[in-house]
C-alpha positions in Angstrom: -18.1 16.0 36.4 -20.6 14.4 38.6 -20.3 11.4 40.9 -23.5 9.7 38.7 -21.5 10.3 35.5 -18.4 8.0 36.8 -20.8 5.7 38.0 -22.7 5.2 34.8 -20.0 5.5 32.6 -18.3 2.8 34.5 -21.5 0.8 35.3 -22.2 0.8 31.3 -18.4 -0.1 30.7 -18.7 -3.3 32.9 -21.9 -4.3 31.9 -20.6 -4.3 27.8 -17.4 -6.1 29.3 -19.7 -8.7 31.2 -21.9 -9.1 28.4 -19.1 -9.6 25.2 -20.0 -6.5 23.7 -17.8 -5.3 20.7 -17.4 -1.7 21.2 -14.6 1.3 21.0 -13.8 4.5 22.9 -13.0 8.0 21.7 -11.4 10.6 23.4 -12.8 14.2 22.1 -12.2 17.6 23.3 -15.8 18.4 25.5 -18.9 18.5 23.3 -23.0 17.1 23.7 -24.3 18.1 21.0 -24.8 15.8 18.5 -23.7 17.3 15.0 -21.0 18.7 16.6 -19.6 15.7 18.4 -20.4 13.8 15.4 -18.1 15.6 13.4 -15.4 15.1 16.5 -16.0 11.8 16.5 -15.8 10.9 12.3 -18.9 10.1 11.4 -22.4 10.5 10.3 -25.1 12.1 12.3 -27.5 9.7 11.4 -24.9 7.4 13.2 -25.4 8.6 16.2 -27.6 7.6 19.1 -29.5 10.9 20.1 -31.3 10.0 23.6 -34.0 12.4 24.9 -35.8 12.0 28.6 -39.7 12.7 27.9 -42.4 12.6 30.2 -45.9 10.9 29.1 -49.2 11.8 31.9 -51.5 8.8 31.6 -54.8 10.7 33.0 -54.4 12.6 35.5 -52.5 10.5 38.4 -50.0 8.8 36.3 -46.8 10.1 35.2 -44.1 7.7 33.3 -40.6 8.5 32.0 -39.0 7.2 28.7 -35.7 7.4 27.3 -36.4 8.2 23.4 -33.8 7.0 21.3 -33.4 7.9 17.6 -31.0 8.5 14.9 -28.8 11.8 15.2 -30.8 13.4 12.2 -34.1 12.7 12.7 -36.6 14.4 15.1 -38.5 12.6 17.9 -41.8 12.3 17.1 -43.9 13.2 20.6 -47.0 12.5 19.5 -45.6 8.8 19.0 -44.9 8.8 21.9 -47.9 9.6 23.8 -49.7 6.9 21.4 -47.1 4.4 22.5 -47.9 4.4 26.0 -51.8 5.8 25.1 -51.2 9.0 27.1 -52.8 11.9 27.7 -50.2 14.7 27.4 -46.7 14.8 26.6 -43.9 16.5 27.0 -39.8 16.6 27.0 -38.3 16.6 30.8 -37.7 18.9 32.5 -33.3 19.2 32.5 -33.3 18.4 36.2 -35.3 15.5 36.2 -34.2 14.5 33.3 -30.2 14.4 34.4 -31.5 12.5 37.7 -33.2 9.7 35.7 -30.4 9.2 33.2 -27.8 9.6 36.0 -25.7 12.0 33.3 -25.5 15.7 32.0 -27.6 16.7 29.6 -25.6 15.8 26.6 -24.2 12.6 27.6 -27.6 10.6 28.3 -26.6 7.1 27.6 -29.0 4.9 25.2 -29.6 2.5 28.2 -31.9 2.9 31.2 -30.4 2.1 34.3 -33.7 3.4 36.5 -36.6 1.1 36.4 -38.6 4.4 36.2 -37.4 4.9 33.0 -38.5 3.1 30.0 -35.9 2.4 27.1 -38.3 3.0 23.6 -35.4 3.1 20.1 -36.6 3.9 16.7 -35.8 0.9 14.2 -33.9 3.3 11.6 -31.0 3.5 14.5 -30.7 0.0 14.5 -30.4 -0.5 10.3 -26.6 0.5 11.3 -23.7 -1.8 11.9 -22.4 0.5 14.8 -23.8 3.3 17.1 -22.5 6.1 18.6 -22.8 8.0 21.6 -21.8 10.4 24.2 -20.7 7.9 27.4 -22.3 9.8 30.2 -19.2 12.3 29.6 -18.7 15.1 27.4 -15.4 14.2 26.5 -15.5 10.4 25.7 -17.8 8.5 23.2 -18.3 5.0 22.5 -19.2 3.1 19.2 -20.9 0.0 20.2 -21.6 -3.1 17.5 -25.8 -2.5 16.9 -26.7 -6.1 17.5 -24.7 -6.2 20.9 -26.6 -2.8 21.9 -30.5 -4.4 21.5 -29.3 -7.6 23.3 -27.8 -5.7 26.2 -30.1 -2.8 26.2 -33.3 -5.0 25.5 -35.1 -1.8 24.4 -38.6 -1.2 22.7 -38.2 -1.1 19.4 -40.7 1.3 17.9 -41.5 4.7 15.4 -41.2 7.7 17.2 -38.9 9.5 14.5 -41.0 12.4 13.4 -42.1 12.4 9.5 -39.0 14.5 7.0 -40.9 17.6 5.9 -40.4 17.9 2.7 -38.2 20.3 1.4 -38.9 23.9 0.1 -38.9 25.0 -3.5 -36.9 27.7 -4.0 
């Protein structure tokens, strides 16, 4: 384990102390991705707070970060994305400059920004839920955090960048 994965597990562990938060840690044998810790963890995959580093160009100068939250299930929509902060091309970071941002493996990207580089945007279906889960910048322990308490200490943007369901096959 990294040096920046103590550090933001315990930075994020203070800060929900500080701030009152109702939350809960689990202990699971080493997992990131998300169906699969899901199932670890005893719960839903829509539960669960998938976070995804993406990088928007604005013309050809600009480059900005955001940490895409959405439900476990869904799929980020990109192309939301890009609209969201009008850009010109989109893209998911690369694992490297992703892990650097979110100051965690990839895997255990917390659903909070600690870099002001990096711009916290959550789809509003994660937030219909009492409770969220998610990977604490370790692969072995989890926290379930009370919604409300996660929007008022996170302070994200709340906005649509879950991809539409396709609709199933016949046959």
């Amino acid at each position: 384990m990294t040096g920046d994965s103590v550090d933001a597990y315990g930075r994020l562990i203070a800060d929900l102390d500080a701030g009152g938060a109702r939350y809960r840690v689990i202990d699971h044998p080493a997992e990131g991705r998300t169906e699969l810790v899901s199932a670890l963890r005893g719960h839903g995959v829509e539960q669960a707070a998938k976070c995804l580093i993406v990088m928007v160009k604005i013309g050809k100068k600009t480059t900005r970060h955001v940490l895409a939250v959405v439900p476990g299930d869904a799929r980020l929509d990109l192309q939301a994305v890009k609209g969201l902060l009008e850009g010109t091309y989109v893209a998911f970071a690369d694992k490297d400059r992703a892990e650097e941002l979110a100051g965690s493996v990839s895997g255990t990207v917390l659903p909070f920004s600690y870099d002001p580089r990096l711009e916290l945007v959550v789809d509003p279906s994660l937030l219909e839920l009492p409770e969220i889960y998610f990977n604490a910048a370790r692969l072995d322990r989890s926290l379930v955090l009370a919604t409300d308490d996660y929007v008022r200490l996170a302070a994200p943007r709340v906005a649509g960048i879950v991809a539409p369901a396709t609709a199933p096959t016949a046959g």
